[in-house]
C-alpha positions as CSV (number, residue, x, y, z in Angstrom):
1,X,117.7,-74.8,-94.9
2,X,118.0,-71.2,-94.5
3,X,114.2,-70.5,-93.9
4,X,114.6,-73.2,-90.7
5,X,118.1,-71.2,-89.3
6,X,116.2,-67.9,-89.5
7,X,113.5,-69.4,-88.1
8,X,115.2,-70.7,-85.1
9,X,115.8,-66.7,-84.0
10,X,112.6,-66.2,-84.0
11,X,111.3,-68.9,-81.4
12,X,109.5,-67.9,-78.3
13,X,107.6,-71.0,-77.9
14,X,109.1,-74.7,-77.3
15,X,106.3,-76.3,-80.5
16,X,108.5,-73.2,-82.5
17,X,111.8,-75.4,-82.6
18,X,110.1,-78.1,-83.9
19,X,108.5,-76.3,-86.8
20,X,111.9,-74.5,-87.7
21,X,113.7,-78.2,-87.3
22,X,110.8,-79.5,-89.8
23,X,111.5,-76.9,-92.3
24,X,115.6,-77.6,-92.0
25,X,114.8,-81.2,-92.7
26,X,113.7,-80.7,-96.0
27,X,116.7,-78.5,-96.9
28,X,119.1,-81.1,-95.3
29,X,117.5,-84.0,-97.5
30,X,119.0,-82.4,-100.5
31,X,122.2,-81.8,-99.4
32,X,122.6,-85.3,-97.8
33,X,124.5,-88.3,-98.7
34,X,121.8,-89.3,-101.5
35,X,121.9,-85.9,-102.9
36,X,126.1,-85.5,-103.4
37,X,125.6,-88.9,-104.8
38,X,122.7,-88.2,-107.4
39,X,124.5,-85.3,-108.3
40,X,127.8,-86.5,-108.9
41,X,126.9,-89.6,-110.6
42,X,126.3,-87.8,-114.2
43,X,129.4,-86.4,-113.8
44,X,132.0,-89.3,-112.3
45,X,131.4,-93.3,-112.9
46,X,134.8,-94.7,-113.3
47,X,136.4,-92.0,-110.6
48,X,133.3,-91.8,-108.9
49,X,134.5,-93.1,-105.7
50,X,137.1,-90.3,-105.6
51,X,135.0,-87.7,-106.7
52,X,131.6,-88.8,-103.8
53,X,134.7,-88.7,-101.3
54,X,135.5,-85.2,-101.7
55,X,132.7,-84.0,-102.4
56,X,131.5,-85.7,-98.5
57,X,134.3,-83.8,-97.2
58,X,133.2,-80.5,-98.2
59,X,130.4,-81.2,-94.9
60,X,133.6,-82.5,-92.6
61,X,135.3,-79.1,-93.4
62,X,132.7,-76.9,-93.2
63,X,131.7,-78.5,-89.5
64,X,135.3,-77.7,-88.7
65,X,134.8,-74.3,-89.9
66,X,131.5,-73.3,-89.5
67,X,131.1,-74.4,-86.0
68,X,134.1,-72.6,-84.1
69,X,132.7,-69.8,-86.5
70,X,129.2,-70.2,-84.9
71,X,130.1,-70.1,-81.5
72,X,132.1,-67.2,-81.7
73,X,129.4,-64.9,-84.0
74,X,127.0,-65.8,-80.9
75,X,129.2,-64.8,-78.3
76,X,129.9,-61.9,-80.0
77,X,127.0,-60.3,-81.8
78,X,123.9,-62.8,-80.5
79,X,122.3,-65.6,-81.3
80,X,119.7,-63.6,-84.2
81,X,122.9,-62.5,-85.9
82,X,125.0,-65.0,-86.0
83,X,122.2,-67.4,-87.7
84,X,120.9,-64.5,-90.3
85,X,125.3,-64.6,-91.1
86,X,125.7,-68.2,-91.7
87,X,122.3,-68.1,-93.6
88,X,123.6,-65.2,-95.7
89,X,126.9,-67.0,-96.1
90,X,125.2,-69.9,-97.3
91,X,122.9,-68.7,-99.7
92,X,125.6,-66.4,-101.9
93,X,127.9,-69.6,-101.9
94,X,124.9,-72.3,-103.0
95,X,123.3,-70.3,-105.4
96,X,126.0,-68.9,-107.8
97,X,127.3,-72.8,-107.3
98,X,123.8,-74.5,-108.3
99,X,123.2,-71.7,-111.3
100,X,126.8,-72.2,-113.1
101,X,127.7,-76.2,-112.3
102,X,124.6,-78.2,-111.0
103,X,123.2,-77.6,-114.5
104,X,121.8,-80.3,-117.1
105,X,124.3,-82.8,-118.1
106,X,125.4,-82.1,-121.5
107,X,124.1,-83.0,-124.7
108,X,126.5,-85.7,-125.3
109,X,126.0,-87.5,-122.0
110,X,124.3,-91.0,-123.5
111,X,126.7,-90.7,-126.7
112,X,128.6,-94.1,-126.4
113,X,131.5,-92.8,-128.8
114,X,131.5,-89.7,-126.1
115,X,131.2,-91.6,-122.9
116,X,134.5,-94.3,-124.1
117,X,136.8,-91.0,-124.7
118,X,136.0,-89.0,-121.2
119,X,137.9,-91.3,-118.7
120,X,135.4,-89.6,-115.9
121,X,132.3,-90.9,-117.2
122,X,132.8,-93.8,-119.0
123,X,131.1,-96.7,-117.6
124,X,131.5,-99.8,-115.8
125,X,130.6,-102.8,-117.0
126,X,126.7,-104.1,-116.5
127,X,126.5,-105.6,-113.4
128,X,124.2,-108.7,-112.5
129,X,121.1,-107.8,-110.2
130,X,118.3,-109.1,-109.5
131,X,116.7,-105.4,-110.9
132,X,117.1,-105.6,-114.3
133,X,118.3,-102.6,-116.5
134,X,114.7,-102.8,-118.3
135,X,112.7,-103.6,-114.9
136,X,112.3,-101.6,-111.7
137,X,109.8,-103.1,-108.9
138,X,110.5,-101.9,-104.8
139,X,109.0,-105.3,-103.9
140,X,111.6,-107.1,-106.0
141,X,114.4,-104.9,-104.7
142,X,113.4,-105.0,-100.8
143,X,113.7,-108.7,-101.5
144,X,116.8,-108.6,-103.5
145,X,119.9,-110.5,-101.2
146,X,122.3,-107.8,-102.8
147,X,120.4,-104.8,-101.5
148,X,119.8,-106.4,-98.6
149,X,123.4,-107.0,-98.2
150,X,124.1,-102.9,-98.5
151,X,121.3,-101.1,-96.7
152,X,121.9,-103.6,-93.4
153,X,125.5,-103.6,-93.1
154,X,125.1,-99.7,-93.1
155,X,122.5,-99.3,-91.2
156,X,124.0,-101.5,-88.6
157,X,127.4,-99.2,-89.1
158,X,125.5,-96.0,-88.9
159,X,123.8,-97.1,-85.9
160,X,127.0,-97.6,-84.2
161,X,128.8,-94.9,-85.1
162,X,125.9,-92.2,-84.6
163,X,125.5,-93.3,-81.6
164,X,128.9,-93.7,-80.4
165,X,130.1,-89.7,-81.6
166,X,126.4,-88.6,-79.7
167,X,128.3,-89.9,-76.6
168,X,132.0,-89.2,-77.6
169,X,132.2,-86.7,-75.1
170,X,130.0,-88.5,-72.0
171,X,132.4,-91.1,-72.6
172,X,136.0,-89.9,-72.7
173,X,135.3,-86.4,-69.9
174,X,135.2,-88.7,-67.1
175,X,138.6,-90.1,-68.1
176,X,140.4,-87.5,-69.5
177,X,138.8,-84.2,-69.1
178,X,136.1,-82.4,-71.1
179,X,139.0,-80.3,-73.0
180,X,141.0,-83.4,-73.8
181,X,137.6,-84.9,-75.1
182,X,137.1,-82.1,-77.4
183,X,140.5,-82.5,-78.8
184,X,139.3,-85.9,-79.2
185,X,136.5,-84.9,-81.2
186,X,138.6,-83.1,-83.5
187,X,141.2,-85.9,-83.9
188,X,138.1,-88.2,-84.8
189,X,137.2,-86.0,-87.6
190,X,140.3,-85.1,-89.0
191,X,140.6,-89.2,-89.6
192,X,137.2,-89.2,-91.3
193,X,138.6,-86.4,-93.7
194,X,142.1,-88.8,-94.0
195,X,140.1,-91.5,-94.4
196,X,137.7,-90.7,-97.0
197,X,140.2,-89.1,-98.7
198,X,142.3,-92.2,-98.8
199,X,139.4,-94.6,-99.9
200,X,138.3,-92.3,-102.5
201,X,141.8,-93.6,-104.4
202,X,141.2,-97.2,-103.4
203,X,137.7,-97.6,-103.6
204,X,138.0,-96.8,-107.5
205,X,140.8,-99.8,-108.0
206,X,139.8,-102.7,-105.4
207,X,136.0,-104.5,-105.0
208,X,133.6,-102.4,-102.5
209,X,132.5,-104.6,-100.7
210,X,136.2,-105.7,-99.8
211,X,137.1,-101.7,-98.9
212,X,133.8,-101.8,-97.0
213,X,134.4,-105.2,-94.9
214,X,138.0,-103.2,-94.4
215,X,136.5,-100.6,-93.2
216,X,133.8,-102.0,-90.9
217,X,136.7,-104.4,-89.1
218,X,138.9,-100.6,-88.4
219,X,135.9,-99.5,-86.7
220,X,135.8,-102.9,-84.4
221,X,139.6,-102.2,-83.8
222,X,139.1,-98.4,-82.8
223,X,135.8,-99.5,-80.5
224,X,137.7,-102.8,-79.1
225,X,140.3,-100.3,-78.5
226,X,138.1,-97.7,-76.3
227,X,135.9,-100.8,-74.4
228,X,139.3,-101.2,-72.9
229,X,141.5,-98.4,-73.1
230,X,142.8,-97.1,-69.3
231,X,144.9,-94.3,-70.7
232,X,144.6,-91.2,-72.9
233,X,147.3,-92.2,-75.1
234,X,145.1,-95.3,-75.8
235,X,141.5,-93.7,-76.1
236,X,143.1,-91.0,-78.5
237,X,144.1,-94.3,-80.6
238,X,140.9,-95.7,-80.0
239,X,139.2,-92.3,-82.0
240,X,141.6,-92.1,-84.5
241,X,140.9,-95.5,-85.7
242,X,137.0,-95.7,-85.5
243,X,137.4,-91.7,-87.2
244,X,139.0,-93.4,-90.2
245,X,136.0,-95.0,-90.9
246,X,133.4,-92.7,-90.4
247,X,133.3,-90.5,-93.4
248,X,133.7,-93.8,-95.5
249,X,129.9,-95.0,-93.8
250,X,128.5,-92.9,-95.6
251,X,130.4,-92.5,-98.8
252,X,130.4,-96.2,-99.6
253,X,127.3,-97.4,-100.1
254,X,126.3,-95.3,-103.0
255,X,129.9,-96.7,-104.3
256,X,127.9,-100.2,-103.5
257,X,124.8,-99.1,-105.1
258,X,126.9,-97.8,-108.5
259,X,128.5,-101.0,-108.0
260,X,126.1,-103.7,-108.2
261,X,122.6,-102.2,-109.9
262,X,122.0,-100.6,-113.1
263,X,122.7,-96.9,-113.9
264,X,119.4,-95.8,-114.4
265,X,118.2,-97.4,-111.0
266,X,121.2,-95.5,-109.5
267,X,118.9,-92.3,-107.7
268,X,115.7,-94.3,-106.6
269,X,117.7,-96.8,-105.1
270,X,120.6,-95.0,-103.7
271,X,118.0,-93.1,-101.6
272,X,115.9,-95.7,-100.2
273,X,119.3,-97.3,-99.2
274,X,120.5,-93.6,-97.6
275,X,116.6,-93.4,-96.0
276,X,116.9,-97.1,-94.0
277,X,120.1,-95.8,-93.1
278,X,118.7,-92.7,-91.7
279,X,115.7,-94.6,-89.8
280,X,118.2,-97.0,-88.2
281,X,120.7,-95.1,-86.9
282,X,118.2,-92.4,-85.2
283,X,117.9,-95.1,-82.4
284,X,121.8,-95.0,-82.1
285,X,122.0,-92.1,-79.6
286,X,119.0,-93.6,-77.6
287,X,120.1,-96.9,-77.8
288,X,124.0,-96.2,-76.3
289,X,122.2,-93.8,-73.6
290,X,119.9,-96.8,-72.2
291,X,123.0,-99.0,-71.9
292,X,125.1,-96.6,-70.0
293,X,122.2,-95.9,-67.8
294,X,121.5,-99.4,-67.1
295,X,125.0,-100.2,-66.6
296,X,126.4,-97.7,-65.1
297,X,128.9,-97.0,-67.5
298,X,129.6,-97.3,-71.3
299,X,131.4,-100.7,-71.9
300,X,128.3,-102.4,-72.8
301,X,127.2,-100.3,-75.1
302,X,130.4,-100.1,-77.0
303,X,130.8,-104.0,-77.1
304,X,126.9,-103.6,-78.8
305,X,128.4,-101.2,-80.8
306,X,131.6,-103.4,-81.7
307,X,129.4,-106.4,-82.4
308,X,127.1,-104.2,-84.7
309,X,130.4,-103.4,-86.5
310,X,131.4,-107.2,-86.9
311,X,128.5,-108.5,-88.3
312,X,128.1,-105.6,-90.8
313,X,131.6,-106.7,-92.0
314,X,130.1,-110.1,-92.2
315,X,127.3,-109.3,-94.4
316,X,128.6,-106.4,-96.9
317,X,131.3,-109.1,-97.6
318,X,129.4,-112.1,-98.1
319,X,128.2,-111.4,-101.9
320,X,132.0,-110.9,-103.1
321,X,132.7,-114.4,-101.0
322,X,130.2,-116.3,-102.7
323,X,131.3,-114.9,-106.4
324,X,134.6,-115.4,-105.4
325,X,133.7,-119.1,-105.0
326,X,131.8,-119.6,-107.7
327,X,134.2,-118.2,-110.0
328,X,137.1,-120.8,-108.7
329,X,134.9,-123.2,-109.5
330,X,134.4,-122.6,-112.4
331,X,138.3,-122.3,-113.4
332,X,137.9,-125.8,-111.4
């Protein structure tokens, strides 16, 4: 990550951005979603949605404070500085951070007797899949109706919330100003810090899939919300709601994943499940911009948007819907 920055003040040719974006890329996979999850999971199972929501939040602040931070070494000292600065920065905080806690879990990590006594990392109970603790085939979990039933909902999410924060600002200028956007933009991410903050507690005590379905249907209200909203009052209502969502997009499926497969699965397929997520919403942005320029204006795509939201709700729900049924049958 801090070879692409520094690379970036050294472009004088357009192909140059693209190499030093390459080069970030592989330094932003490990330190995405999959990454805080593989590397709390050792740590956290029974707290673990707590622990994945702060440790989310860590990016939320630091765009808070890194990017006001930014803007202002640039306009003071240059572009070259400013970048060598936050690489600097970054580097003597990681390092001394991987070196003393990111180390091997310790010895008594797989001791039963150990694991029962620490609260943190005792574990849940087995749950049913169709990837079995002993077994692990990607053909047999592409297939599976309970993965399938996590990496679409999200992906569908993710699609409409990338797109929609892409074209926050487009959106809201004409109506309210480009400063009053802005302060938009902020309100929308301090919910995502409330919010993830607040699910972390819940998503520990309640099923997932419920907090997820939960989630998804705020979203809808915040978007139904802004498709209509004439006022500022209204559209700052509008992004407080869908913000109180958006961390939790892309906390909760690794919450999903720890919920519903075996532990030892828990890295291979928390990743694939954070990769079709990545793939799908890249068409976000491009997707919302065709609408508006088609239309005219951005109603459409936030009813696109809004039914994206609805029928993820539909689908990361279904699962506990049918197990719900079956098990009142049963008692039947």
């Amino acid at each position: 990550m801090a070879c692409g920055l520094v690379l970036l003040a050294l472009v004088t040719r357009p192909w140059h951005i693209y190499a030093a974006f390459a080069v970030m890329s592989v330094g932003w996979a490990t330190m995405s979603g999959a990454a805080i999850n593989i590397i709390v999971a050792p740590w956290f199972d029974r707290r673990r949605g707590l622990a994945v929501s702060w440790a989310l939040n860590g990016a939320s602040a630091g765009g808070i404070i890194i990017a006001p931070l930014l803007t202002f070494l640039i306009a003071r000292f240059g572009f070259a500085f400013a970048i060598a600065s936050v690489s600097a920065s970054m580097l003597a905080t990681l390092i001394p951070v991987a070196i003393v806690v990111l180390r091997p879990r310790r010895a008594n990590e797989y001791d039963p007797v150990e694991r029962a006594a620490d609260p943190d990392t005792a574990p849940r109970s087995s749950p049913a899949s169709a990837v079995k603790a002993s077994d692990f085939r990607l053909t047999t979990l592409l297939r599976s109706s309970v993965f399938i039933s996590i990496s679409v909902p999200f992906a569908l999410g993710l699609t409409a919330q990338v797109g929609f924060l892409t074209h926050q600002i487009g959106f809201l200028s004409p109506t309210i100003g480009s400063v009053a956007a802005g302060w938009a933009v902020s309100l929308t991410t301090l919910a995502a810090v409330l919010g993830r903050i607040a699910t972390g507690y819940i998503a520990d005590r309640f099923d997932r899939r419920a907090v997820a379905c939960v989630n998804f249907i705020v979203q809808m209200l915040g978007m139904a919300i802004l498709a209509t909203a004439t006022t500022p009052a209204m559209l700052y209502l509008g992004c407080a709601l869908f913000g109180l969502g958006v961390g939790n997009t892309t906390s909760l499926p690794g919450l999903l994943v720890q919920q519903e497969f075996p532990q030892q699965h828990f890295s291979r397929i928390v990743s694939l499940v954070v990769a079709i997520n990545q793939f799908s919403f890249a068409f976000g942005p491009s997707l919302l911009g065709q609408l508006e320029h088609a239309e005219g204006n951005y109603i459409a795509g936030l009813l696109v948007c809004l039914s994206m939201e609805a029928l993820a709700a539909l689908i990361v729900i279904s699962p506990a819907v049918i197990r719900y049924g079956k098990g009142s049958r049963c008692k039947g």
